[in-house]
Legacy VTK file of the C-alpha trace (Angstrom):
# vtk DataFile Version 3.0
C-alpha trace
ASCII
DATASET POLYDATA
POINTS 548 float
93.809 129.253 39.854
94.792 126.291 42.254
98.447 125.107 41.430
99.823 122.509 43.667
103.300 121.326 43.432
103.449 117.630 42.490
106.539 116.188 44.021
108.821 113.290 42.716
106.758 112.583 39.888
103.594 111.204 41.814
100.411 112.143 40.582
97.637 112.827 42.786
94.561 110.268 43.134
91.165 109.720 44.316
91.803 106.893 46.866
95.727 107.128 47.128
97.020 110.345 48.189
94.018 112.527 47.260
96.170 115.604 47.429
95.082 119.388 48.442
92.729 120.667 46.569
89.537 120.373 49.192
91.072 121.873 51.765
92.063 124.685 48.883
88.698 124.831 48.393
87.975 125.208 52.646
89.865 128.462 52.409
88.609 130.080 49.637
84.941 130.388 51.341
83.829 133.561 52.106
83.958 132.124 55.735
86.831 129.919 57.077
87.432 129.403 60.781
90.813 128.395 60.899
90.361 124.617 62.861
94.101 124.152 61.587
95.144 122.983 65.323
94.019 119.823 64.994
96.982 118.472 63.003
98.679 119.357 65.826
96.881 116.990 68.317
96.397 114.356 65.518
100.333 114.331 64.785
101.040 113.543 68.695
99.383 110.295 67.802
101.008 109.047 65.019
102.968 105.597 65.161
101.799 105.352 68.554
99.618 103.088 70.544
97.096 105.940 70.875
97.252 106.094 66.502
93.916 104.750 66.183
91.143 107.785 66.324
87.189 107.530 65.772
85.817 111.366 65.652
82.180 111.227 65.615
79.857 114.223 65.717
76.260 114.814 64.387
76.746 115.500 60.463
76.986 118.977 58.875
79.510 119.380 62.347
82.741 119.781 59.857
83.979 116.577 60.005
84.319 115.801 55.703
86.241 118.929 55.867
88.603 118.155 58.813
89.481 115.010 56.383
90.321 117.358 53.936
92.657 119.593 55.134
94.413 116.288 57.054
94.466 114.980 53.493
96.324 118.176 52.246
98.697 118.597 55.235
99.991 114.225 55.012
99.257 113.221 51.482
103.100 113.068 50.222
101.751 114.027 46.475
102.023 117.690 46.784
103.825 120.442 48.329
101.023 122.100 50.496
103.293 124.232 52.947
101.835 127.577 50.519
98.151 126.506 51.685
98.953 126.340 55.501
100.651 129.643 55.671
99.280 131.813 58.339
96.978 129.485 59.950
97.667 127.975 63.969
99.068 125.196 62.511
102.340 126.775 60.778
103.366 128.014 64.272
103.485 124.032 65.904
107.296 122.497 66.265
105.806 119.225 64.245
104.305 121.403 61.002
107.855 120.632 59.261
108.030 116.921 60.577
105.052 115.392 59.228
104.446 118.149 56.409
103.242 116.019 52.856
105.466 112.732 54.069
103.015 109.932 54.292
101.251 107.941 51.700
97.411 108.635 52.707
94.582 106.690 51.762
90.860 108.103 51.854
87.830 105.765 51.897
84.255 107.658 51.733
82.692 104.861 52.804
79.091 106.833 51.700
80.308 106.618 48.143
81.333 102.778 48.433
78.001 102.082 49.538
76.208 103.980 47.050
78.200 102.681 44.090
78.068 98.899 44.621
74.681 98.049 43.988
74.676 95.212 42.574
77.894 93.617 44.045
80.049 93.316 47.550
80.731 96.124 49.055
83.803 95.112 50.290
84.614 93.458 47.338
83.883 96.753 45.111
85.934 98.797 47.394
88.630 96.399 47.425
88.872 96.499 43.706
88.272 99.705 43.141
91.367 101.158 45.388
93.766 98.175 45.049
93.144 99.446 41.100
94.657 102.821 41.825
97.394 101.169 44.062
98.706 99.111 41.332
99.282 102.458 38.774
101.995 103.423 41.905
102.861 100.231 42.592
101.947 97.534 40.688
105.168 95.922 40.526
105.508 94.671 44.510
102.506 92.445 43.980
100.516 90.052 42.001
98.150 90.761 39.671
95.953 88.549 41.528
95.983 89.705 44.412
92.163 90.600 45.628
92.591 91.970 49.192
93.615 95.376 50.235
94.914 93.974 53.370
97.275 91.848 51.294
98.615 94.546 48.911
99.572 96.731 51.378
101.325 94.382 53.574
103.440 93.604 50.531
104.273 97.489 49.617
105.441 97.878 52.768
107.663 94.838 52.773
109.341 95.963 49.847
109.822 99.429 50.764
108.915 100.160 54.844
106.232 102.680 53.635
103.525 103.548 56.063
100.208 104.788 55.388
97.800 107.365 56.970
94.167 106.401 56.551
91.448 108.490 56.590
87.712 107.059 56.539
84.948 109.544 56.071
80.761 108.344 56.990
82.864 104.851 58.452
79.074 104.098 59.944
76.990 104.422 57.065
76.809 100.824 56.591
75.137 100.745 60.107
72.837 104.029 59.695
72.115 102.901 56.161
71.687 98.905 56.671
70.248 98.654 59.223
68.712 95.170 59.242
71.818 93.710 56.974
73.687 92.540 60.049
75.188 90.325 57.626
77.203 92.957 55.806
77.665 95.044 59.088
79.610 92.008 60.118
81.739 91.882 57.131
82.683 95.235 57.097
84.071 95.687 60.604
86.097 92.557 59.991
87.342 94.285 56.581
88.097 97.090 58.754
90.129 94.859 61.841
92.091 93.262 59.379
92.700 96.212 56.862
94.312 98.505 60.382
94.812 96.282 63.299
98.204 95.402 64.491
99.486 96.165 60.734
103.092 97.405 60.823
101.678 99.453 57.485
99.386 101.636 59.742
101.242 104.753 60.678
97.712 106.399 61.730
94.003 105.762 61.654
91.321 108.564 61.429
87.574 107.637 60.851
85.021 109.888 61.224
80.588 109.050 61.459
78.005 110.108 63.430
78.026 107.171 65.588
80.582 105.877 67.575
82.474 102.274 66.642
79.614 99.453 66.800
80.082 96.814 69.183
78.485 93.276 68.792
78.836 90.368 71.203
81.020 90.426 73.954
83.339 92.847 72.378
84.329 95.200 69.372
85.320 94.008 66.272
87.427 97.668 66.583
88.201 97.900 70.021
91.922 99.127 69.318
89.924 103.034 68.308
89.956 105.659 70.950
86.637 107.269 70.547
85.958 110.891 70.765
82.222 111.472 70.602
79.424 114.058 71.893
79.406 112.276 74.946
83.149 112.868 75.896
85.054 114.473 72.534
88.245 115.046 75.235
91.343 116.580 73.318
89.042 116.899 70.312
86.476 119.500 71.835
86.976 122.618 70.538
87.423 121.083 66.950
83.923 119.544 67.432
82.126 123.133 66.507
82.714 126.847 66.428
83.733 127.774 69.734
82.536 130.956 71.454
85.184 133.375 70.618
85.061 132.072 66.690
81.415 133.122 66.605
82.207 136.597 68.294
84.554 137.506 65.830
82.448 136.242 63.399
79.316 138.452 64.426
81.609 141.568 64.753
82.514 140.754 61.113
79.156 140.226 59.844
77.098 142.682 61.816
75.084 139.703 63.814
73.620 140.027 67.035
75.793 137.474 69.136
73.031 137.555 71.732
70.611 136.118 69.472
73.025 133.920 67.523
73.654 132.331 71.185
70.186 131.509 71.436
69.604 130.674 68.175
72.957 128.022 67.868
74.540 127.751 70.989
74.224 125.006 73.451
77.045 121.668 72.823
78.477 121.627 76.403
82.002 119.797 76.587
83.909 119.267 79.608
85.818 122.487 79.042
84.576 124.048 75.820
81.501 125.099 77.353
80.109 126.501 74.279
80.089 124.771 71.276
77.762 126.096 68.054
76.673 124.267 65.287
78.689 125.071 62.523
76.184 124.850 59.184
73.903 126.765 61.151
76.547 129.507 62.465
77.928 129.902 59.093
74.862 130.099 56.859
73.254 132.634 59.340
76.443 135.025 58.838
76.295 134.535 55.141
72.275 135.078 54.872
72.468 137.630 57.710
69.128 135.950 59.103
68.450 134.055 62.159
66.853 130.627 60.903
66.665 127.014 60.763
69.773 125.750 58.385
70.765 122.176 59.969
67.576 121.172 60.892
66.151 121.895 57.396
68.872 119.783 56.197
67.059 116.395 57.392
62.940 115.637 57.438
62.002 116.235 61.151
60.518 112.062 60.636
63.976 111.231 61.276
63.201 112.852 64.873
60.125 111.730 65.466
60.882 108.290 65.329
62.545 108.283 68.194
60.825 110.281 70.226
57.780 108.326 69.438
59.392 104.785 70.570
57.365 102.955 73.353
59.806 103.123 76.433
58.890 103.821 79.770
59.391 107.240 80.798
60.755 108.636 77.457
57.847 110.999 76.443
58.025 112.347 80.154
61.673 113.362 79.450
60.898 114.605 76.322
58.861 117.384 77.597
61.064 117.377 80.528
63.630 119.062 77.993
61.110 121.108 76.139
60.687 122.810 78.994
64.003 123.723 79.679
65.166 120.765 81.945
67.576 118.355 81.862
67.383 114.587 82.133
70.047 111.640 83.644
71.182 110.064 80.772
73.154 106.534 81.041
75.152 106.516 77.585
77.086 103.037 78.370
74.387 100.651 76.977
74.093 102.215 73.911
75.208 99.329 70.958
75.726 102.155 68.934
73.550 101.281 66.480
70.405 102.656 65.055
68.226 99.096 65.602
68.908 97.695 68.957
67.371 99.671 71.599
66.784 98.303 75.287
65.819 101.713 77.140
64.729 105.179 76.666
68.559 105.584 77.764
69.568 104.182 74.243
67.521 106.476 72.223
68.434 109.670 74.151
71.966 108.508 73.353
71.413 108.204 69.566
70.011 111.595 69.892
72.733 113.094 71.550
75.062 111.610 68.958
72.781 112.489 66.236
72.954 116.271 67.571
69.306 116.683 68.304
70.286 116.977 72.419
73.185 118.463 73.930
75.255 116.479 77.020
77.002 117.212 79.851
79.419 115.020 81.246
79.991 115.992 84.066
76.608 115.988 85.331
75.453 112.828 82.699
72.716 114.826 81.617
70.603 115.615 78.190
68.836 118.066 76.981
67.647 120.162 74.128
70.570 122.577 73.453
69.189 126.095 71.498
66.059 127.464 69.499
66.852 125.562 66.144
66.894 122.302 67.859
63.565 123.180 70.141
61.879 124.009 67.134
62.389 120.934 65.583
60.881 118.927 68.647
57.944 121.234 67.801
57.815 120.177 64.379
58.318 116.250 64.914
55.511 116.599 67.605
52.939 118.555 65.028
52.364 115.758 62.984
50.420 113.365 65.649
51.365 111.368 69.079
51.519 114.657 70.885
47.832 116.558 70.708
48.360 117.352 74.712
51.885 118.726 74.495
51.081 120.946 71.235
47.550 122.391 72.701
49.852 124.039 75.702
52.071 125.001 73.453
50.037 126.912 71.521
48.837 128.770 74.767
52.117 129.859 75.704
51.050 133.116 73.844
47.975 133.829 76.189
49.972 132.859 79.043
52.856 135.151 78.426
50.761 137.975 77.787
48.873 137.228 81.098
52.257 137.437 82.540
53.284 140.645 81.280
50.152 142.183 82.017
50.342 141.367 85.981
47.283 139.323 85.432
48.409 136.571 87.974
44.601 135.243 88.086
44.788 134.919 84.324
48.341 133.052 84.351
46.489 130.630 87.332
44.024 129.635 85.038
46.406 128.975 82.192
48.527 127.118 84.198
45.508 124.497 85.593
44.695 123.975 81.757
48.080 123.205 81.245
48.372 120.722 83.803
45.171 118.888 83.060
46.771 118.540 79.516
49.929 117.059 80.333
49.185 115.556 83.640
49.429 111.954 82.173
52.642 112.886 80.432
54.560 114.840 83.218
53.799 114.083 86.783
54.174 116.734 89.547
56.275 115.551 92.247
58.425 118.461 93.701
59.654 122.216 92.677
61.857 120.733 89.655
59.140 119.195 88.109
57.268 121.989 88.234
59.878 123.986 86.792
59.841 121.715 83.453
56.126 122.039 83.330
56.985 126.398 83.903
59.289 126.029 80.633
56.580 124.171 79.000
54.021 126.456 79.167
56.255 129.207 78.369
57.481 127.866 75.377
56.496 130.823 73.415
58.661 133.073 75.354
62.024 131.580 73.932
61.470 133.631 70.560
62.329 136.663 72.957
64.121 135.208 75.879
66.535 132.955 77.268
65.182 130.777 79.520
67.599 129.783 82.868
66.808 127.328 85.032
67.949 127.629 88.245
70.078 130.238 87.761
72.802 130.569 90.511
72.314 133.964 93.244
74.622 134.089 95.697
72.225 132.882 97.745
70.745 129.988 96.489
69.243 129.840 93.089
66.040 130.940 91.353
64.001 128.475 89.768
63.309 129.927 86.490
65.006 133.103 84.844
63.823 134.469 81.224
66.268 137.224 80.419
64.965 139.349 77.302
67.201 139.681 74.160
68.655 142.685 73.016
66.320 145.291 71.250
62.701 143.726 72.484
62.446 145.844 75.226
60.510 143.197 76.928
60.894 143.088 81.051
62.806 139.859 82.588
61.046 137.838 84.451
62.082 136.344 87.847
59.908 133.153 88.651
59.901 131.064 91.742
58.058 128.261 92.452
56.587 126.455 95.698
54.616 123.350 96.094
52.138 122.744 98.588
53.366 126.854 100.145
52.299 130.271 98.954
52.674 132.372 96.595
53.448 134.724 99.050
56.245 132.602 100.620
57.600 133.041 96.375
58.018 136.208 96.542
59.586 136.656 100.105
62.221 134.259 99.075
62.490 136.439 95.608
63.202 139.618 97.600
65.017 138.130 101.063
67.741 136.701 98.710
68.264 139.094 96.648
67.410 137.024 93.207
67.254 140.091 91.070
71.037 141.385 91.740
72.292 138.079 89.557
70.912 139.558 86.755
74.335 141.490 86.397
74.640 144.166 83.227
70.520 143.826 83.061
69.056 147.318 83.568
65.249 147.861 83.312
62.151 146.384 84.412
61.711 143.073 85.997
58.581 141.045 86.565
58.573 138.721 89.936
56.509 136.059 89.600
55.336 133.658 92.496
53.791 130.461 91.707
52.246 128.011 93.554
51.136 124.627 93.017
48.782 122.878 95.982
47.845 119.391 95.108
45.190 119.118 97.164
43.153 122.106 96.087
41.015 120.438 93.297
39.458 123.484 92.008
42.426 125.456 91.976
45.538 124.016 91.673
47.752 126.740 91.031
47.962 130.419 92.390
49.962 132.991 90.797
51.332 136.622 91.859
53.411 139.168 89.959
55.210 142.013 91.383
57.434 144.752 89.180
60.153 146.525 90.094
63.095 148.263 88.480
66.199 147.468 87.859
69.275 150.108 87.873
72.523 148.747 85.838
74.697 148.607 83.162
73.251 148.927 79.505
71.801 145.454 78.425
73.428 145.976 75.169
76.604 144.831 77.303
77.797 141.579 77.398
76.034 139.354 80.572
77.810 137.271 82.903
74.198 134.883 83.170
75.339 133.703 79.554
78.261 132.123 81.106
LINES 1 549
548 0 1 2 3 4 5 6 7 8 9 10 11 12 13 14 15 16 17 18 19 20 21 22 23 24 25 26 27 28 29 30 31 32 33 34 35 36 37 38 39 40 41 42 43 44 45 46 47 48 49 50 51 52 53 54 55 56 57 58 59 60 61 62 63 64 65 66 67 68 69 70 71 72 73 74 75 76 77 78 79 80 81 82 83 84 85 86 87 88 89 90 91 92 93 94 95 96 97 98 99 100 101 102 103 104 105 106 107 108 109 110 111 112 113 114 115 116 117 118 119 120 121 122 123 124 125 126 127 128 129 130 131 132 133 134 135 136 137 138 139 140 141 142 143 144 145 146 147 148 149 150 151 152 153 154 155 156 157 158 159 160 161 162 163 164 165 166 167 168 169 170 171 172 173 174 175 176 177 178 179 180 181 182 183 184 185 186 187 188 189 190 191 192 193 194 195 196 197 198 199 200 201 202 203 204 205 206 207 208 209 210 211 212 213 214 215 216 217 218 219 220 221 222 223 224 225 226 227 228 229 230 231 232 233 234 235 236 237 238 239 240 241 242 243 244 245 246 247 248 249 250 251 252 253 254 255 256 257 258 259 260 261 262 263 264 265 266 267 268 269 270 271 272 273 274 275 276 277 278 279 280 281 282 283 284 285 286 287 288 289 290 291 292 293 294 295 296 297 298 299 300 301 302 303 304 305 306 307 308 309 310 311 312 313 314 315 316 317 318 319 320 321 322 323 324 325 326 327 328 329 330 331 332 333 334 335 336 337 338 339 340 341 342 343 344 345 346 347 348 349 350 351 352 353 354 355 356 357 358 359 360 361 362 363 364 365 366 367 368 369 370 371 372 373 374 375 376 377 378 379 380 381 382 383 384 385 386 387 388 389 390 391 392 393 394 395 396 397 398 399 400 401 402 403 404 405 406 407 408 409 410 411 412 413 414 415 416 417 418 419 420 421 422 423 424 425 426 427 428 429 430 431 432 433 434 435 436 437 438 439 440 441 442 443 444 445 446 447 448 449 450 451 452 453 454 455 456 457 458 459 460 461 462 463 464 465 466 467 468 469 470 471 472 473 474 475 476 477 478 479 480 481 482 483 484 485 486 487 488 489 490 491 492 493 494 495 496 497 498 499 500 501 502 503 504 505 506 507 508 509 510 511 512 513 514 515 516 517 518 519 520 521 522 523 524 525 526 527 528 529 530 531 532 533 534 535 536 537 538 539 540 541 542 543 544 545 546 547
C-alpha cells in the first residue's frame, strides 16, 4: 500500500501541496525510466532570475508526469525521501536542500477549462484554489478576498512563505479557444500578475505543447525561459527516452533496437542526438510489437489540416520530407498560436512543436523524424488533396521489386510515371531534389530499410543509402544520382570513391544503383543501371556506426 508521511500536521490537497502519490504511482509501472535528474537542473533555478521555466514538448512526451514527481520531491506535505531512494537524483549535493520544503501549488489548467462551463475561467479557478488555501490559511486574509494574486501576497506577508508553482496543459486555453482572443487575453494577464515580480514566487514551472503566446509588440510572459522542440537546451535529454534508455530497455524486453530505431527514433537536439518518443517506446516494450501508439492517440485530421493550408511552397516541402529530405525552417515568426499563420514557416513550426516533424538546430531544418510519424503523413494524405502523391506511393512496391531484380529499364519507367505525377508538386532543379523525389518513390522500402540521405564516405557522400534491417535478408542498396550526366558517370563515382566501405559492420550483398535524370530527353527522362556486388564484414546483427 502507498503510506506517505504527513509532516507537521498538514494534510495533503488537490491544488495546495498535492503531495506524492503520482509520482508513487510513476514507479510502480512495469516500466520506469528513471528522468529523476531533472530536479537537479530545476533546483539550480530556484529563487533566481532564471526561476521562471516553460517546458513544452508534443503531448504523450512525459511532461504530466515530470509535474508529478516535482510535486512529490517540493510539496512540504509529506516526507518523500523513501520514494527517491535509488534514483540519479538521491546522489545530487541539493537532494537534502530542497527535499519536501516548499509550499507547491498545481494548476491543470485542462481541468479548469473543462470544469467552468458556464462561468469565468479565471474566476472558477480563482475560487476554486483560494477555497483550499483558506482551510491552511484562512486566518491571514479576508474572507472576501477574490484574487489569488491577493491571497498569496498576504500569506507571505505574514509568514515569508514562498511557493513553487507548477502549471500542467498552461496552453490549452490557446489550443482549445482558439477564436476567444478575449479569454486568451485574460488569462495571460491572470498569469503576469499571479508570478511576475512576486516576492511569493520561489519557482515557476509550466508545461504545454506550445511555447508562451506572444501578442502585440511583446509577451504578456516574457519573464519565462522557454525550452521547446526547437531548442529544449539544459532540458534535452528529459524531453524523451534517450538512446541508451531504449537499449537497456530492448535488452530487457527482448526488442529489436534496430527496428525500434526506425520505428521511434528521430527528435534531434543539439547534443542528445537521439531522442524517442516515449508513449510509443514504452507501449511497444510492453505489447512486444512494433506499431503505431502516439499517433493512434490523435485523429490524423488534426494533421491534415495543416498540411492542407494554402501557402506557397508548403505541399512541395511536404513531400520534400516524405521522401527523406529536409527543409529550412524559420521558427522566429511563429505567434505560437494555433490561428495566426503568415507562412508555410508558421505551420511547419506548429508541427514541429506538435511532434509531427523533428528539428535540427543547428542546421534550422525539419523533417519527418521515424516510421510512426511517416505513416501518419500517409494517412492524413489518403483521405483527399493528395491523389498524385498517394498513386506513387502505392508504386513504390513495383519499383522496389524492379530494383531488386536488376531490372534498371523497369525502375526507368517507374521513375518517369512518378515524375509526371508529382511534377506540379515537386520541381526538379538539381541532384537534391532528385534525391527527395528517390525517397518518394521508394517509400515502400522504409518497412525494411533505413533510408540515408547523403550519407557521409570519406570521400564525399552518397546520395541515397537504404540499409536493410536485421533478419530481412534484403541487399542494401547504394544509389547515386546525376542530372543532365550518365548513368554510367553514377556508378564510376559509386566505385572510384569507395561508397560501399561506409557501410561499416554491413556484410552481404549490395545493389549499386545509377540514376539519371536528363531534362531534355522528353521520351525518356530517366535512365537507370544496377550493379551487385558483395560485401565482406562484420555480422549485420552488430551494432552500425551509419546509425550514428
Amino acid at each position: 500500500m502507498h503510506s506517505t508521511e504527513r509532516k507537521r500536521g498538514k494534510a495533503m490537497g488537490i491544488y495546495l501541496n498535492p503531495g506524492n502519490k503520482g509520482f508513487w504511482e510513476s514507479i510502480r509501472s512495469e516500466i520506469y525510466v528513471d528522468k529523476t535528474g531533472l530536479i537537479a537542473c530545476v533546483n539550480k533555478l530556484i529563487n533566481t532570475e532564471q526561476k521562471y521555466i516553460c517546458v513544452s514538448r508534443p503531448r504523450r512526451f512525459g511532461k504530466s508526469m515530470a509535474l508529478k514527481m516535482l510535486a512529490a520531491y517540493y510539496s512540504c506535505g509529506c516526507d518523500s525521501a523513501d520514494l527517491f531512494r535509488g534514483f540519479k537524483i538521491e546522489e545530487e549535493e541539493s537532494f537534502r536542500e530542497h527535499l519536501n520544503q516548499y509550499e507547491v501549488i498545481f494548476l491543470n489548467m485542462q481541468q479548469f477549462l473543462i470544469r467552468s462551463k458556464g462561468q469565468g475561467v479565471i474566476e472558477y479557478l480563482e475560487r476554486t484554489v483560494i477555497a483550499e488555501i483558506r482551510k491552511e490559511y484562512g486566518e491571514l486574509f479576508s474572507e472576501r478576498e477574490l484574487r489569488l494574486a491577493a491571497v498569496l501576497e498576504q500569506i507571505y506577508a505574514e509568514t515569508d512563505k514562498q511557493f513553487i508553482f507548477l502549471i500542467d496543459e498552461w496552453d490549452c486555453v490557446m489550443r482549445e479557444r482558439q477564436e476567444q482572443e478575449a479569454l486568451q487575453r485574460e488569462y495571460l494577464d491572470f498569469l503576469r500578475d499571479l508570478l511576475k515580480d512576486q516576492p511569493y514566487v520561489a519557482l515557476a514551472y509550466m508545461t504545454g505543447i506550445l511555447p508562451v503566446k506572444k501578442y502585440g509588440q511583446h509577451s504578456a510572459l516574457n519573464m519565462f525561459s522557454e525550452y521547446s522542440m526547437t531548442d529544449q537546451s539544459v532540458f534535452e535529454e528529459y524531453t524523451g527516452f534517450t538512446e541508451d534508455e531504449v537499449e537497456a530497455l530492448c535488452m530487457r524486453f527482448g526488442m529489436d533496437f534496430t527496428r525500434m530505431r526506425s520505428w521511434y527514433d528521430g527528435y534531434v537536439l543539439s547534443e542528445c542526438r537521439h531522442i524517442y518518443n516515449p508513449k510509443s517506446a514504452v507501449e511497444a516494450m510492453r505489447r512486444h510489437k512494433f506499431s503505431n501508439y502516439w499517433t493512434s492517440t490523435e485523429t490524423y485530421e488534426a494533421l491534415k489540416i495543416y498540411m492542407d493550408m494554402d501557402f506557397d511552397g508548403l505541399r512541395a516541402d511536404v513531400v520534400r520530407m516524405l521522401g527523406g529530405g529536409c527543409v529550412r525552417v524559420n521558427t522566429r515568426s511563429f505567434q505560437n498560436d494555433m490561428r495566426n499563420f503568415k507562412s508555410k514557416d508558421d505551420v511547419l513550426t506548429l508541427l514541429i512543436h506538435l511532434g509531427y516533424l523533428g528539428y535540427d538546430f543547428e542546421k534550422e531544418e525539419a523533417f519527418i523524424p521515424n516510421r510512426e510519424i511517416v505513416e501518419e503523413f500517409e494517412n492524413a494524405m489518403s483521405v483527399g488533396g493528395w491523389p498524385e502523391v498517394m498513386r506513387v506511393l502505392k508504386e513504390s512496391e513495383e519499383l522496389l521489386a524492379a530494383t531488386l531484380s536488376g531490372d534498371g529499364e523497369r525502375v526507368a519507367r517507374g521513375l518517369d510515371r512518378a515524375h509526371t505525377e508529382v511534377a506540379s508538386i515537386l520541381t526538379y532543379n538539381d541532384e537534391n531534389s532528385l534525391g527527395s523525389a528517390i525517397g518518394l518513390v521508394y517509400y515502400s522500402a522504409r518497412k525494411d530499410y533505413r533510408l540515408i540521405r547523403e550519407l557521409p564516405t570519406g570521400k564525399g557522400f552518397a546520395d541515397v543509402v537504404f540499409l536493410p534491417l536485421p533478419s530481412t535478408g534484403k541487399p542494401a542498396l547504394v544509389v547515386e544520382l546525376k542530372y543532365n550526366k550518365t548513368v554510367d558517370t553514377a556508378l564510376r563515382q559509386i566505385r572510384n570513391r569507395h561508397y560501399t566501405r561506409a557501410l561499416e559492420g554491413y556484410a552481404g550483398e549490395i545493389l549499386l544503383v545509377g540514376i539519371n535524370y536528363d531534362r531534355e530527353n522528353r521520351e525518356k527522362l530517366h535512365s537507370c543501371v544496377i550493379e551487385r556486388v558483395e560485401k565482406a564484414g562484420e555480422s549485420q546483427a552488430e551494432e552500425i556506426s551509419l546509425w550514428n
